[in-house]
C-alpha beads as a LAMMPS data file, in Angstrom:
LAMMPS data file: protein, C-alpha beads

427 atoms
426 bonds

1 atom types
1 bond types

-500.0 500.0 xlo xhi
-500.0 500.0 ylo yhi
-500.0 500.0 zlo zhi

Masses

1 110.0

Atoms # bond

1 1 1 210.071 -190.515 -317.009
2 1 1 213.330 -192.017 -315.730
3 1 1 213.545 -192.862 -312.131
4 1 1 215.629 -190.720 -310.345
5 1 1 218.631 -193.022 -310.172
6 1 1 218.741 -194.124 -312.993
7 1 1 221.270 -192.247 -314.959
8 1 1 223.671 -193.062 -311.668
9 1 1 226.771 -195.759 -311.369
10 1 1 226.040 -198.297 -309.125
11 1 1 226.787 -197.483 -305.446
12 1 1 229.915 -197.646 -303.406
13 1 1 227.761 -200.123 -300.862
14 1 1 228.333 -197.599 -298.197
15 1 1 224.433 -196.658 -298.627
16 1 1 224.038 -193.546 -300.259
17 1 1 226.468 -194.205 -303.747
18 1 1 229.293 -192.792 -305.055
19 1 1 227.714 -190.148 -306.313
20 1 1 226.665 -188.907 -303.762
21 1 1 230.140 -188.833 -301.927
22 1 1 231.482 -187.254 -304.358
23 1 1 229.124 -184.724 -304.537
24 1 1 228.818 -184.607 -300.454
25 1 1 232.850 -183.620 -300.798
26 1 1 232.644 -180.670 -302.686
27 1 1 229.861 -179.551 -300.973
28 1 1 231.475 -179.705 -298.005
29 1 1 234.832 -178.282 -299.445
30 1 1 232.545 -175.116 -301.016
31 1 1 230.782 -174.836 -297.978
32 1 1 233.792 -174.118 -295.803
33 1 1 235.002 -171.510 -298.506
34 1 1 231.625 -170.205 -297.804
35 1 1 232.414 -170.189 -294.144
36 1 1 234.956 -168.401 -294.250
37 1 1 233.565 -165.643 -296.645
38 1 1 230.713 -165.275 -293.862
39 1 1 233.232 -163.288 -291.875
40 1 1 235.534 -162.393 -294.414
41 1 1 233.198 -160.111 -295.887
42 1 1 231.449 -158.154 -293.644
43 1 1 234.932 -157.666 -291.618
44 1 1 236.391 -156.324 -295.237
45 1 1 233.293 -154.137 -295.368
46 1 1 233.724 -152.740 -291.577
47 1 1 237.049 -151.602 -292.752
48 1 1 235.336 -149.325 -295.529
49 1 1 233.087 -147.917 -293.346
50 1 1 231.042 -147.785 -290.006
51 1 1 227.330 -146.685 -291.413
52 1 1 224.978 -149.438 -290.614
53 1 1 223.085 -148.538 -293.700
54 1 1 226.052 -148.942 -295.688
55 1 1 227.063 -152.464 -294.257
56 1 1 223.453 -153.543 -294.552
57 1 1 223.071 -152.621 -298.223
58 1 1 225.974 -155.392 -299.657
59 1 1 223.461 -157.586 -297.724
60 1 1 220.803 -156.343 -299.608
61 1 1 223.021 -156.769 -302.569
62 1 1 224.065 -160.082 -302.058
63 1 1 220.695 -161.354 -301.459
64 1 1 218.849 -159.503 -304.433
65 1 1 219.652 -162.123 -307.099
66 1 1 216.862 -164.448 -305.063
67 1 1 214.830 -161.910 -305.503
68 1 1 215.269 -160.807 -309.163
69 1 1 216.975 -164.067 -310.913
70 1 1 215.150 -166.843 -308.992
71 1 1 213.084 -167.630 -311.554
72 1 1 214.779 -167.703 -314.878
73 1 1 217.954 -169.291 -313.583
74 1 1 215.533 -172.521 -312.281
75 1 1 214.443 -172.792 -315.868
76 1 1 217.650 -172.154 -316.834
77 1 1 218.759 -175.477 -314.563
78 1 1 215.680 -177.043 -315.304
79 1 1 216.574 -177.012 -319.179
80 1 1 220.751 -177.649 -318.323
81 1 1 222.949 -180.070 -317.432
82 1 1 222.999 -180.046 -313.674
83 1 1 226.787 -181.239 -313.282
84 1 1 227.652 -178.389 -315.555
85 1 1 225.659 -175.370 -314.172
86 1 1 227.747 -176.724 -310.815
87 1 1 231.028 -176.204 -312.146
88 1 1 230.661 -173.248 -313.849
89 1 1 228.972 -171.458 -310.571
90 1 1 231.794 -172.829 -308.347
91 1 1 234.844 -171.678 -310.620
92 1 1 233.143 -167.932 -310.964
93 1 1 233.216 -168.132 -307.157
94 1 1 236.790 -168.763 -307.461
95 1 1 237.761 -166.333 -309.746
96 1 1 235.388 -163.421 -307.808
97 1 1 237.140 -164.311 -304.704
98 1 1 240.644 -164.379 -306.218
99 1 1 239.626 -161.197 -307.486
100 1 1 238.885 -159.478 -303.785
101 1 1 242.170 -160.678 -302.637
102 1 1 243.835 -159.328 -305.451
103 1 1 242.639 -155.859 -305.071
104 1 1 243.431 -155.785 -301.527
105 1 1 246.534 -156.909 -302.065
106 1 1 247.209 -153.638 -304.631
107 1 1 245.598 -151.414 -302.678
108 1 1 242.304 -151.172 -304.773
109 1 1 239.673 -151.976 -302.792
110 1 1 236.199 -149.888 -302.579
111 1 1 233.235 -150.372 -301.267
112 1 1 231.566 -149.899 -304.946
113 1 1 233.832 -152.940 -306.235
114 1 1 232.998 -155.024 -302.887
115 1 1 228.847 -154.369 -304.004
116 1 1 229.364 -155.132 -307.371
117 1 1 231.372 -158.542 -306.233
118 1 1 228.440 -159.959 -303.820
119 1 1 226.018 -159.033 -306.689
120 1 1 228.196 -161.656 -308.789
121 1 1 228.527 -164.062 -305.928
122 1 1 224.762 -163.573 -304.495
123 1 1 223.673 -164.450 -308.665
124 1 1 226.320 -167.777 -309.046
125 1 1 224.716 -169.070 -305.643
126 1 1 221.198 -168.861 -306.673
127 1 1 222.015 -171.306 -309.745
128 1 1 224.309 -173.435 -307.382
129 1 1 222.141 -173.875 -305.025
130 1 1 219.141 -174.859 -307.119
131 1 1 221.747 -177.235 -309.549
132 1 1 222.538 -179.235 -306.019
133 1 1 219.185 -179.469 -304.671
134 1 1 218.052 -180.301 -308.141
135 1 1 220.636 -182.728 -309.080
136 1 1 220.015 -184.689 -305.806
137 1 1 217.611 -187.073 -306.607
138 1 1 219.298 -188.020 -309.667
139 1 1 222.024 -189.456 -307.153
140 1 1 219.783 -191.226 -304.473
141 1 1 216.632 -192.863 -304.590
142 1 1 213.480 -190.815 -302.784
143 1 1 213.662 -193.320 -299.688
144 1 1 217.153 -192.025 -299.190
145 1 1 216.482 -188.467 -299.744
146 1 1 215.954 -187.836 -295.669
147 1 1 219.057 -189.263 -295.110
148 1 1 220.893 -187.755 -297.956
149 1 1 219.779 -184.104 -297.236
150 1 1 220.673 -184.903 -293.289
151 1 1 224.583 -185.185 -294.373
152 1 1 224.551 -182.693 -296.538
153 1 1 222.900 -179.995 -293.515
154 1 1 225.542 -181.066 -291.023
155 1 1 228.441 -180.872 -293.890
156 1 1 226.848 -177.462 -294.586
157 1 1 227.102 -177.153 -290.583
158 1 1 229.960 -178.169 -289.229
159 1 1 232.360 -176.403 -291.838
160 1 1 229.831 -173.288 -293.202
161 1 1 228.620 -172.186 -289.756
162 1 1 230.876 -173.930 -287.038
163 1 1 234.259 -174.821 -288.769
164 1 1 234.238 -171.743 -291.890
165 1 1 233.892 -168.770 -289.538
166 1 1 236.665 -169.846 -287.190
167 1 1 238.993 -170.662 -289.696
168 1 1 237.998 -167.098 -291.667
169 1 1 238.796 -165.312 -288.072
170 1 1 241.935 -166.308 -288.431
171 1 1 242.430 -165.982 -291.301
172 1 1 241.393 -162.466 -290.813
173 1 1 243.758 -161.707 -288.405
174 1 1 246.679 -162.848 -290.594
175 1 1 245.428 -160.047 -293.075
176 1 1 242.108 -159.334 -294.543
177 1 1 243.425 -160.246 -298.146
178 1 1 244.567 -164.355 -297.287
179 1 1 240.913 -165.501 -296.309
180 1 1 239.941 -164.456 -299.991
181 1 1 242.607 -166.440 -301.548
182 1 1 241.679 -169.367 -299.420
183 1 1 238.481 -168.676 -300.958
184 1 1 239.347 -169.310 -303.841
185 1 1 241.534 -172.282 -303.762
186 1 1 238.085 -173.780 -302.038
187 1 1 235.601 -173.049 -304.950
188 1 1 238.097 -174.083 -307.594
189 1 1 238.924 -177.559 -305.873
190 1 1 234.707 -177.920 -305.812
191 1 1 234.210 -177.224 -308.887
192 1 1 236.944 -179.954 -310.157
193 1 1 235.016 -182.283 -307.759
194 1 1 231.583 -181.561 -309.872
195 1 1 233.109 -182.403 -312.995
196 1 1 234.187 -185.522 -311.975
197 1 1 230.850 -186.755 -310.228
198 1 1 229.773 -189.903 -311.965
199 1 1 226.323 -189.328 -313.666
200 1 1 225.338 -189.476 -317.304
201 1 1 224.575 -186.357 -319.090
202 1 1 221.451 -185.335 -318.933
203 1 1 218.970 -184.807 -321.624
204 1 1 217.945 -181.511 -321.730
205 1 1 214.960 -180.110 -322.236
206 1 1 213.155 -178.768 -325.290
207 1 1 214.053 -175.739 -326.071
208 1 1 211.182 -174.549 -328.456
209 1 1 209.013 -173.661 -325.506
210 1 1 209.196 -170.089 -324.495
211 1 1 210.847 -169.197 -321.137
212 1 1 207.586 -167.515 -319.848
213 1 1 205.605 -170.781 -320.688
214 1 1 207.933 -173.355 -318.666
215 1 1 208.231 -170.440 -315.522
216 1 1 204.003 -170.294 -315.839
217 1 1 204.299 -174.315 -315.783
218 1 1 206.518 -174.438 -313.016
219 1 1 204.281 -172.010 -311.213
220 1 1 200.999 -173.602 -311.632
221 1 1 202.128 -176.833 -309.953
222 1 1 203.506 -174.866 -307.043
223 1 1 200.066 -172.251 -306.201
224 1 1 197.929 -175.609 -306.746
225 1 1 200.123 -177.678 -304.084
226 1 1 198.775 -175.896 -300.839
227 1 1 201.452 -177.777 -298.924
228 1 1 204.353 -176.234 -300.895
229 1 1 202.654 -172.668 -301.168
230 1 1 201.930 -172.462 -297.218
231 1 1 205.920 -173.874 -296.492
232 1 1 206.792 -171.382 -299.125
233 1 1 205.095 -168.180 -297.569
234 1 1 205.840 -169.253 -294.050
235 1 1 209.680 -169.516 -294.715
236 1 1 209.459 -166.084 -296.745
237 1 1 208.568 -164.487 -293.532
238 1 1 210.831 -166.365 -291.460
239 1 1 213.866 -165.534 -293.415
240 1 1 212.495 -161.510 -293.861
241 1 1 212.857 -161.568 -290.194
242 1 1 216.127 -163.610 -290.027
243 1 1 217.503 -160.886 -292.379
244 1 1 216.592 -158.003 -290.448
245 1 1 218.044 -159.646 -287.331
246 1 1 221.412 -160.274 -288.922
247 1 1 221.907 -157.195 -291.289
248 1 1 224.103 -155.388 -288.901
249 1 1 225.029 -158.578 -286.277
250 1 1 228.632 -157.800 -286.963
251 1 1 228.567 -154.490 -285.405
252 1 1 226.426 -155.581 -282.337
253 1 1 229.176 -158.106 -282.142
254 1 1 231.908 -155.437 -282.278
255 1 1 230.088 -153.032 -280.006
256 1 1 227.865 -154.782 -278.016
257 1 1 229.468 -158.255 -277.128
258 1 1 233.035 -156.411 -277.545
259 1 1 234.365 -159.116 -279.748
260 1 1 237.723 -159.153 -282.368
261 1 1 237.543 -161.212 -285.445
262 1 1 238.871 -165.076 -284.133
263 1 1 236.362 -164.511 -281.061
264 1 1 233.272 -163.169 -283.884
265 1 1 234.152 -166.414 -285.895
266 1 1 234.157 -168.666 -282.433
267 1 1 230.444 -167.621 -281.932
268 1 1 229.571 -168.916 -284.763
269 1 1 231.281 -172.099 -283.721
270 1 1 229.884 -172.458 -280.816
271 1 1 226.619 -171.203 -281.968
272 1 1 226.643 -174.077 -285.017
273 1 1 227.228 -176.873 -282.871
274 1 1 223.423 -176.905 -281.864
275 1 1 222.374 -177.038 -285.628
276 1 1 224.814 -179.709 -286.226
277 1 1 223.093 -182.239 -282.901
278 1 1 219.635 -180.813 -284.689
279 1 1 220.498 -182.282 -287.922
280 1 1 221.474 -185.582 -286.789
281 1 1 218.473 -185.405 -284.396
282 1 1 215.896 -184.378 -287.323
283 1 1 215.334 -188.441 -288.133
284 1 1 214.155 -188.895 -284.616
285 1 1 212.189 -186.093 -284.008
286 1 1 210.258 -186.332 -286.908
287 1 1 209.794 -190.131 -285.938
288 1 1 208.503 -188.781 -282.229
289 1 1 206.798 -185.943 -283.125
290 1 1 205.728 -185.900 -286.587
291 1 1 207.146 -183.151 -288.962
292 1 1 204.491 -180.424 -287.645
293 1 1 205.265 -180.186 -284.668
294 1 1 209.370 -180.196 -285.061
295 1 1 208.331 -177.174 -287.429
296 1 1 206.386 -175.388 -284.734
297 1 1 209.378 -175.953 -282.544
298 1 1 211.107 -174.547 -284.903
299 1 1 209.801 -171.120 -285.277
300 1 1 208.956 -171.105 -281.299
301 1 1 212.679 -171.764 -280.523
302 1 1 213.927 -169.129 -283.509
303 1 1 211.318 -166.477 -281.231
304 1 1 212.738 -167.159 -278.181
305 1 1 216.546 -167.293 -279.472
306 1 1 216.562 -163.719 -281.137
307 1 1 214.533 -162.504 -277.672
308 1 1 217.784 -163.470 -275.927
309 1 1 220.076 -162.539 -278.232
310 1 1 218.333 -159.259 -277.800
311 1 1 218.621 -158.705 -274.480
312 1 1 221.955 -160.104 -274.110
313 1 1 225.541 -158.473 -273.741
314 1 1 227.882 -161.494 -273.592
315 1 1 229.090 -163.425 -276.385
316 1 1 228.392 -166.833 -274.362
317 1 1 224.781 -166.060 -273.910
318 1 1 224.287 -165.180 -277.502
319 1 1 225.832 -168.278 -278.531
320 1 1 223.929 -170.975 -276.694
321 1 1 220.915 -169.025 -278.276
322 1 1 222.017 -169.173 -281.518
323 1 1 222.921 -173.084 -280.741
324 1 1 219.549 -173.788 -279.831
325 1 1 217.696 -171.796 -283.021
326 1 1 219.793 -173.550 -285.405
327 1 1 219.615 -176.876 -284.536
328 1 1 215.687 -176.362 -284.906
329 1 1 215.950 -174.274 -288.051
330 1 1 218.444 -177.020 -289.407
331 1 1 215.435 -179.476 -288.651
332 1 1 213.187 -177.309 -290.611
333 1 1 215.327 -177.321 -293.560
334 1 1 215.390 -181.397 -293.548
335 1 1 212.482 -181.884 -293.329
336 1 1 211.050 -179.538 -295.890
337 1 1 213.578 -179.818 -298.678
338 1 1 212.874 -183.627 -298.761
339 1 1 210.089 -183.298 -298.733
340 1 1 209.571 -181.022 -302.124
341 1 1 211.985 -183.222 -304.197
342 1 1 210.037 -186.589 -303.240
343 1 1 206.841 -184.498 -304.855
344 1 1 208.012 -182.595 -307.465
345 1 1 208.418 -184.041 -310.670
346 1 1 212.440 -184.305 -312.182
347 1 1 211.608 -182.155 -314.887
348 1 1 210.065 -179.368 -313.160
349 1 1 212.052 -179.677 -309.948
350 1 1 214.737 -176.683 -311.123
351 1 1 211.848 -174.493 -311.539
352 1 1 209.564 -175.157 -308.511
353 1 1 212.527 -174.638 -306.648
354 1 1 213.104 -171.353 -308.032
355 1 1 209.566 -170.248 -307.395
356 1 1 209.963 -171.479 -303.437
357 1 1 213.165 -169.762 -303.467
358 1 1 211.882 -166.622 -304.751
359 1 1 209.305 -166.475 -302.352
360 1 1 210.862 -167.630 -299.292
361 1 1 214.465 -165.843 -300.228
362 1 1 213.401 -162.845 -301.953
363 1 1 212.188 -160.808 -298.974
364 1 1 216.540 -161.180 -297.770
365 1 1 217.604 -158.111 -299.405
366 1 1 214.581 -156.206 -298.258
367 1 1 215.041 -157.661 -294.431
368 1 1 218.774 -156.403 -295.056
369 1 1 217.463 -152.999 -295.636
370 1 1 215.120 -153.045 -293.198
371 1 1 217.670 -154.183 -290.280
372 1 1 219.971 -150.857 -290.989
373 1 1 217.542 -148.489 -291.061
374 1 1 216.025 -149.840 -287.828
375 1 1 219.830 -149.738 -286.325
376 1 1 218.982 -145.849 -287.651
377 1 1 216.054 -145.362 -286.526
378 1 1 216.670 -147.056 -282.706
379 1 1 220.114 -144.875 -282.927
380 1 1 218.298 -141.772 -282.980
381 1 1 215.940 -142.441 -280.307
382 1 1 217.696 -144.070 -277.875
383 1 1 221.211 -143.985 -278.506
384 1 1 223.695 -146.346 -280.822
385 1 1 223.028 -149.679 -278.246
386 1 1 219.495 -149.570 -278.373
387 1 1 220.023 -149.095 -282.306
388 1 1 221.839 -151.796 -282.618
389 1 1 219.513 -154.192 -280.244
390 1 1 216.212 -152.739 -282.205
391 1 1 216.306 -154.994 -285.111
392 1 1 216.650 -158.441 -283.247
393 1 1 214.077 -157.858 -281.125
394 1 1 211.836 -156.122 -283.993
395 1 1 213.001 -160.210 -285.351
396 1 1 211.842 -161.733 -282.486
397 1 1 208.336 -160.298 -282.425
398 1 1 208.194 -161.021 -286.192
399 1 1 208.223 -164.819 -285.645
400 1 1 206.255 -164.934 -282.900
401 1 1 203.180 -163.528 -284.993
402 1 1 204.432 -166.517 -287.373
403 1 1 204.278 -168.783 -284.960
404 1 1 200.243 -168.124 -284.498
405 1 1 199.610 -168.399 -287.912
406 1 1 201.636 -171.541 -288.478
407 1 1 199.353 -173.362 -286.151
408 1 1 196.551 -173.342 -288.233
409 1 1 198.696 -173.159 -292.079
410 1 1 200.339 -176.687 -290.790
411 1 1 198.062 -178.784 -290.562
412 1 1 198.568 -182.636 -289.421
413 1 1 197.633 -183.765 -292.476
414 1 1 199.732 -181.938 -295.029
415 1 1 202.788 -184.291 -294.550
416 1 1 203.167 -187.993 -297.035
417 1 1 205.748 -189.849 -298.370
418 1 1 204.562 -189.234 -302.001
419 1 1 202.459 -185.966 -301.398
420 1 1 200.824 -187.132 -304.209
421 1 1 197.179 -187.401 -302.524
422 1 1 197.915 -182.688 -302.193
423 1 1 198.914 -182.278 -305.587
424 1 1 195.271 -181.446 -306.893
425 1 1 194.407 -179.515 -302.995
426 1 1 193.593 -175.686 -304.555
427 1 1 192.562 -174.439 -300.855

Bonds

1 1 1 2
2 1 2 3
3 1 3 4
4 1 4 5
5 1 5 6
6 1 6 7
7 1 7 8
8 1 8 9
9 1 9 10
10 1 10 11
11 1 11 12
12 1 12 13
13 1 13 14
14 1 14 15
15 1 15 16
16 1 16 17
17 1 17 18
18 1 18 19
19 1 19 20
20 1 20 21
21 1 21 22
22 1 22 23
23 1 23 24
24 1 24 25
25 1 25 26
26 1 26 27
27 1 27 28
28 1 28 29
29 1 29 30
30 1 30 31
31 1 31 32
32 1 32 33
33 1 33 34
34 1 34 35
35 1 35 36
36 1 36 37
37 1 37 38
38 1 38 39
39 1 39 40
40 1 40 41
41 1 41 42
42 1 42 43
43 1 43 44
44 1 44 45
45 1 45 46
46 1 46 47
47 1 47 48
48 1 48 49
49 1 49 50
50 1 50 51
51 1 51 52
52 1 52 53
53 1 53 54
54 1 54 55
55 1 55 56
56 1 56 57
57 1 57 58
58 1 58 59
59 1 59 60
60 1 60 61
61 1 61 62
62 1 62 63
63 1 63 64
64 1 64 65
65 1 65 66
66 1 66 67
67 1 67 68
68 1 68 69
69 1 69 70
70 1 70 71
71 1 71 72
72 1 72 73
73 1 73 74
74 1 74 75
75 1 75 76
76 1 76 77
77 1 77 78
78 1 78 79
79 1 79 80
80 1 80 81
81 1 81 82
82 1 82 83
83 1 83 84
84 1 84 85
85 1 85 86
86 1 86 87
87 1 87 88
88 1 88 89
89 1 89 90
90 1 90 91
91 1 91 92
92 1 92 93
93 1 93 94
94 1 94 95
95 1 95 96
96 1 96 97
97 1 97 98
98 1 98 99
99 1 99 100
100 1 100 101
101 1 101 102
102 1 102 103
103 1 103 104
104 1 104 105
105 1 105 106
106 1 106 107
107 1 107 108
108 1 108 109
109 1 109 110
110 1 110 111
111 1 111 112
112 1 112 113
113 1 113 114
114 1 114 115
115 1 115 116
116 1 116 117
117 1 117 118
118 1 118 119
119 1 119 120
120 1 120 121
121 1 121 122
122 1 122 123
123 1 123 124
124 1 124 125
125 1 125 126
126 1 126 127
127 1 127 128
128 1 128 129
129 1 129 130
130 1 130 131
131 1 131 132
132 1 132 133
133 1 133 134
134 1 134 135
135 1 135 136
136 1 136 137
137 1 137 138
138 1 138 139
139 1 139 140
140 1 140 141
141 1 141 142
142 1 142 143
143 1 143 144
144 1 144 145
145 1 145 146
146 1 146 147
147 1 147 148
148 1 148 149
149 1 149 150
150 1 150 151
151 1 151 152
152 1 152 153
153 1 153 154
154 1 154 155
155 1 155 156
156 1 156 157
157 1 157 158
158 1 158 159
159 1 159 160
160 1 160 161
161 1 161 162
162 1 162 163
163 1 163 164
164 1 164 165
165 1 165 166
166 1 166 167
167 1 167 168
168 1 168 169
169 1 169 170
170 1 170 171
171 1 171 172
172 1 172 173
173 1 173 174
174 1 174 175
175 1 175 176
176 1 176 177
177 1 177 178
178 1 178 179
179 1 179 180
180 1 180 181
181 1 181 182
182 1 182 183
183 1 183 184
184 1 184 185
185 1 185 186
186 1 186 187
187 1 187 188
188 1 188 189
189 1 189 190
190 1 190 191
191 1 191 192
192 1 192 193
193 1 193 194
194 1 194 195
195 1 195 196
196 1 196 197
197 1 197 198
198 1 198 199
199 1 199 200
200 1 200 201
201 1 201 202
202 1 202 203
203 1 203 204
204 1 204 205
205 1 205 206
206 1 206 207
207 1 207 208
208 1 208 209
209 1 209 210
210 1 210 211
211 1 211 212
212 1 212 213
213 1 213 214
214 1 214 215
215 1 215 216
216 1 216 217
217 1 217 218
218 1 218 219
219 1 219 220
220 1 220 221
221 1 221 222
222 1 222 223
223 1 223 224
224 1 224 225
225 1 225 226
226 1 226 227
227 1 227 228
228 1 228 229
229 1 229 230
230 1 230 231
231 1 231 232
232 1 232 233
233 1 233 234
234 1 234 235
235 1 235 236
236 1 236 237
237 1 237 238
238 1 238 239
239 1 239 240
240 1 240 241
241 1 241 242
242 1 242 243
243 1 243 244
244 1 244 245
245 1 245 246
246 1 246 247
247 1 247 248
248 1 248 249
249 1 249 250
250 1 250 251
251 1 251 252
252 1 252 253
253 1 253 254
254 1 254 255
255 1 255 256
256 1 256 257
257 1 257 258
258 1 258 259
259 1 259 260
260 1 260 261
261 1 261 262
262 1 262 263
263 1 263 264
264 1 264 265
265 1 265 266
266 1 266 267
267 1 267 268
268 1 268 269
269 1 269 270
270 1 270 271
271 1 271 272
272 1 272 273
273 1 273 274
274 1 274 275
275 1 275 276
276 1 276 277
277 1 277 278
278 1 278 279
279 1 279 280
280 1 280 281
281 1 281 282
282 1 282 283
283 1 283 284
284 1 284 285
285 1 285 286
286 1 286 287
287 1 287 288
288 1 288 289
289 1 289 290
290 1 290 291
291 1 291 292
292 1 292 293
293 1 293 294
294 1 294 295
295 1 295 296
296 1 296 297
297 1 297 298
298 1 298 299
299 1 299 300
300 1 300 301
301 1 301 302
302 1 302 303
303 1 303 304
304 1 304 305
305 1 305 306
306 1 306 307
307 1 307 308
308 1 308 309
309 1 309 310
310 1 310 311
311 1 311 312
312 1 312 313
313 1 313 314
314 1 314 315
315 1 315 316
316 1 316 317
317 1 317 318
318 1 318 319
319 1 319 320
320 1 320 321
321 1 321 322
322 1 322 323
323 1 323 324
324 1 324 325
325 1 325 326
326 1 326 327
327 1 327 328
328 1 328 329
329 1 329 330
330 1 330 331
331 1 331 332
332 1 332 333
333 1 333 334
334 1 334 335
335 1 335 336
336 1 336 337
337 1 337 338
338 1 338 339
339 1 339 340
340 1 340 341
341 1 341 342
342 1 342 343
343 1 343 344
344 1 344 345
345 1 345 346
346 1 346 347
347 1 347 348
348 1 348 349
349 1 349 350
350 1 350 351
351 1 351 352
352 1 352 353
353 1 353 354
354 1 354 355
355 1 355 356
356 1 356 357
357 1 357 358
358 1 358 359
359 1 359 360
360 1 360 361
361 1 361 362
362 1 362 363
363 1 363 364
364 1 364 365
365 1 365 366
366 1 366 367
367 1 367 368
368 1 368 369
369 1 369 370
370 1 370 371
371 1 371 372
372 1 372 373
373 1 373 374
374 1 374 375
375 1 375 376
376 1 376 377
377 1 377 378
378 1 378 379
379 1 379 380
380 1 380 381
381 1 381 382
382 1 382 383
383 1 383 384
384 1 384 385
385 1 385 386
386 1 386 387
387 1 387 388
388 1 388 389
389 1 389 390
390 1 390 391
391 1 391 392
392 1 392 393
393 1 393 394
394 1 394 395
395 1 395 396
396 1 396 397
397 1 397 398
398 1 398 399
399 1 399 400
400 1 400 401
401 1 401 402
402 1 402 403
403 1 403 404
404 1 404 405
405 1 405 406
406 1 406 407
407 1 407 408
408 1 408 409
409 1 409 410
410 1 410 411
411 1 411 412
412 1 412 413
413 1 413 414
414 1 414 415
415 1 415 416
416 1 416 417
417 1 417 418
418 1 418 419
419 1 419 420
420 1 420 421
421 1 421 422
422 1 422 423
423 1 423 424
424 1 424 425
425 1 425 426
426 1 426 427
């Protein structure tokens, strides 16, 4: 087998390659079209309607392509040309967006056509997202990998959580239609970038085996590597109850912190700048600590966030929280995604990320669900408030049962720079 950079142009000298750069670039450039759309959308879909169920299903929607495509699109990556599969899923972003904007600029927008777009968009995300983590290590060697995934989580940072929702409130207050086209420009300019990155073809893989066989292959290696199976699980739960918390968080914004749509995009500003001093801090506090016990933190600060967020009725408040929990879950994210491409093998990387994806992504359309028809549920007993504060709580308590169990599923010894003494563990 090749070693991972060796189908790369020599680097720029700045450390990481030009490769990378490139690819770090329209990441970045995606990411802040993806920023934007974070507000963009669910303010579109608050215009459609008020019913918490409703708003909570295009979650659902947008999130059930983890859930049902996981798996044959990582086969499908595993088995493509990574560069390619990029491309393609960024320009389909651009023309989906281009098409929102277009039918609110003729009058034509539903709710049904706003479902059937984040279907689209949820499915072209799935394949993006695996094609860059996948791609990756084709573009840095695995000593760099740390350092590479680092930039990338702040890029995804500063403009997807902290710069993207600002710039879509905006945006949204010029008129709901001109984020979209923004959008668009965004994805298409990415997806130029792509083409352009400087990495051979790659060979793909045989295509004589059967689908089912490769997914089974794929599979195998991840139930057999306890370490991946146990971060797998554990993040499935994590993000079930991250879902639920966040299905209707733009009407507890509305109604609870009283907040238009620059000051809804501002908390996520403020909120972001926490995960972007996590990021940077990951190196060290894996150094200090050792990677178990910055993922404990993790989970323990995610708890004691959403407890606050809870309880809380100014915007302020809620965003320190949110500062706090995402700088931690930022770390998390580091720490774990390197480590899963220094173990998995290049030709089954696609697909074992798939499988982790399905398991740890999947539950997000069910978590959707479940957060509106808790808003529902608390509505009726106690009123629309305590409706709308039932889910992140119901979040809250979630992770701190996760938390318990994580102390004995992360063990001290999972963690090494290979893995390669866990790949035969079966426990």
């Amino acid at each position: 087998m090749a070693s991972p950079t060796s189908s790369v142009l020599p680097a720029d000298g700045r450390g990481l390659g030009r490769g990378f750069g490139m690819l770090w670039t329209a990441f970045l450039i995606a990411n802040l079209g993806t920023g934007i759309s974070s507000v963009a959308f669910p303010w579109l879909a608050t215009s459609l309607t008020r019913d918490p169920l409703l708003i909570s299903l295009i979650g659902v929607i947008a999130d059930l392509p983890w859930l049902l495509l996981s798996l044959p699109l990582g086969a499908v990556v595993d088995r493509a040309d990574h560069r390619r599969v990029l491309t393609t899923t960024h320009w389909g972003r651009a023309a989906l967006t281009a098409g929102i904007a277009l039918a609110l600029a003729t009058g034509t927008m539903a709710l049904g056509i706003l479902y059937a777009v984040a279907f689209v968009l949820g499915t072209l995300t799935v394949a993006n997202e695996n094609a860059s983590q996948t791609i990756l290590p084709r573009l840095v060697g695995p000593d760099r990998l740390q350092r590479a995934n680092a930039r990338l989580t702040v890029a995804d940072t500063t403009v997807g959580v902290f710069l993207g929702p600002w710039v879509g409130g905006l945006l949204v207050g010029v008129a709901l239609a001109v984020p979209f086209t923004v959008d668009a420009s965004l994805f298409a300019l990415s997806g130029l970038l792509v083409l352009l990155l400087p990495v051979t073809p790659r060979e793909p893989s045989p295509t004589s085996r059967s689908l089912r066989r490769e997914l089974a292959e794929g599979l195998r290696f991840f139930w057999r590597h306890r370490p991946l199976r146990d971060l797998g699980l554990l993040l499935g739960v994590l993000n079930l109850a991250g879902a639920v918390a966040i299905a209707t968080q733009v009407l507890f914004a509305q109604e609870i912190l009283g907040l238009n749509a620059v000051q809804y995009g501002l908390l996520f500003m403020v909120g972001a700048v926490g995960g972007t001093i996590g990021a940077q801090a990951t190196p060290w506090m894996e150094s200090r600590l050792g990677p178990r016990r910055v993922l404990l933190m993790s989970l323990a600060g995610s708890a004691s966030a959403l407890v606050i967020v809870g309880l809380a009725s100014h915007g302020i408040v809620v965003a320190g929280a949110l500062s706090v929990s995402a700088g931690l879950g930022l770390a998390w994210n580091i720490i774990t995604i390197s480590y899963r491409q220094r173990i998995v093998p290049e030709g089954l990387l696609g697909r074992v990320n798939s499988i982790y994806r399905l398991i740890s992504w999947g539950p997000l359309p069910l978590g959707s669900a479940i957060g509106g028809l808790l808003v529902t549920a608390g509505q009726a007993a106690g009123g629309r408030e305590i409706g709308l504060r039932t889910p992140v709580l119901v979040s809250a308590a979630v992770i701190s049962v996760l938390f318990v169990i994580a102390l004995t599923r992360l063990r001290t010894g999972l963690w090494s720079k290979t893995g390669s003494a866990y790949a035969d563990d079966q426990g």
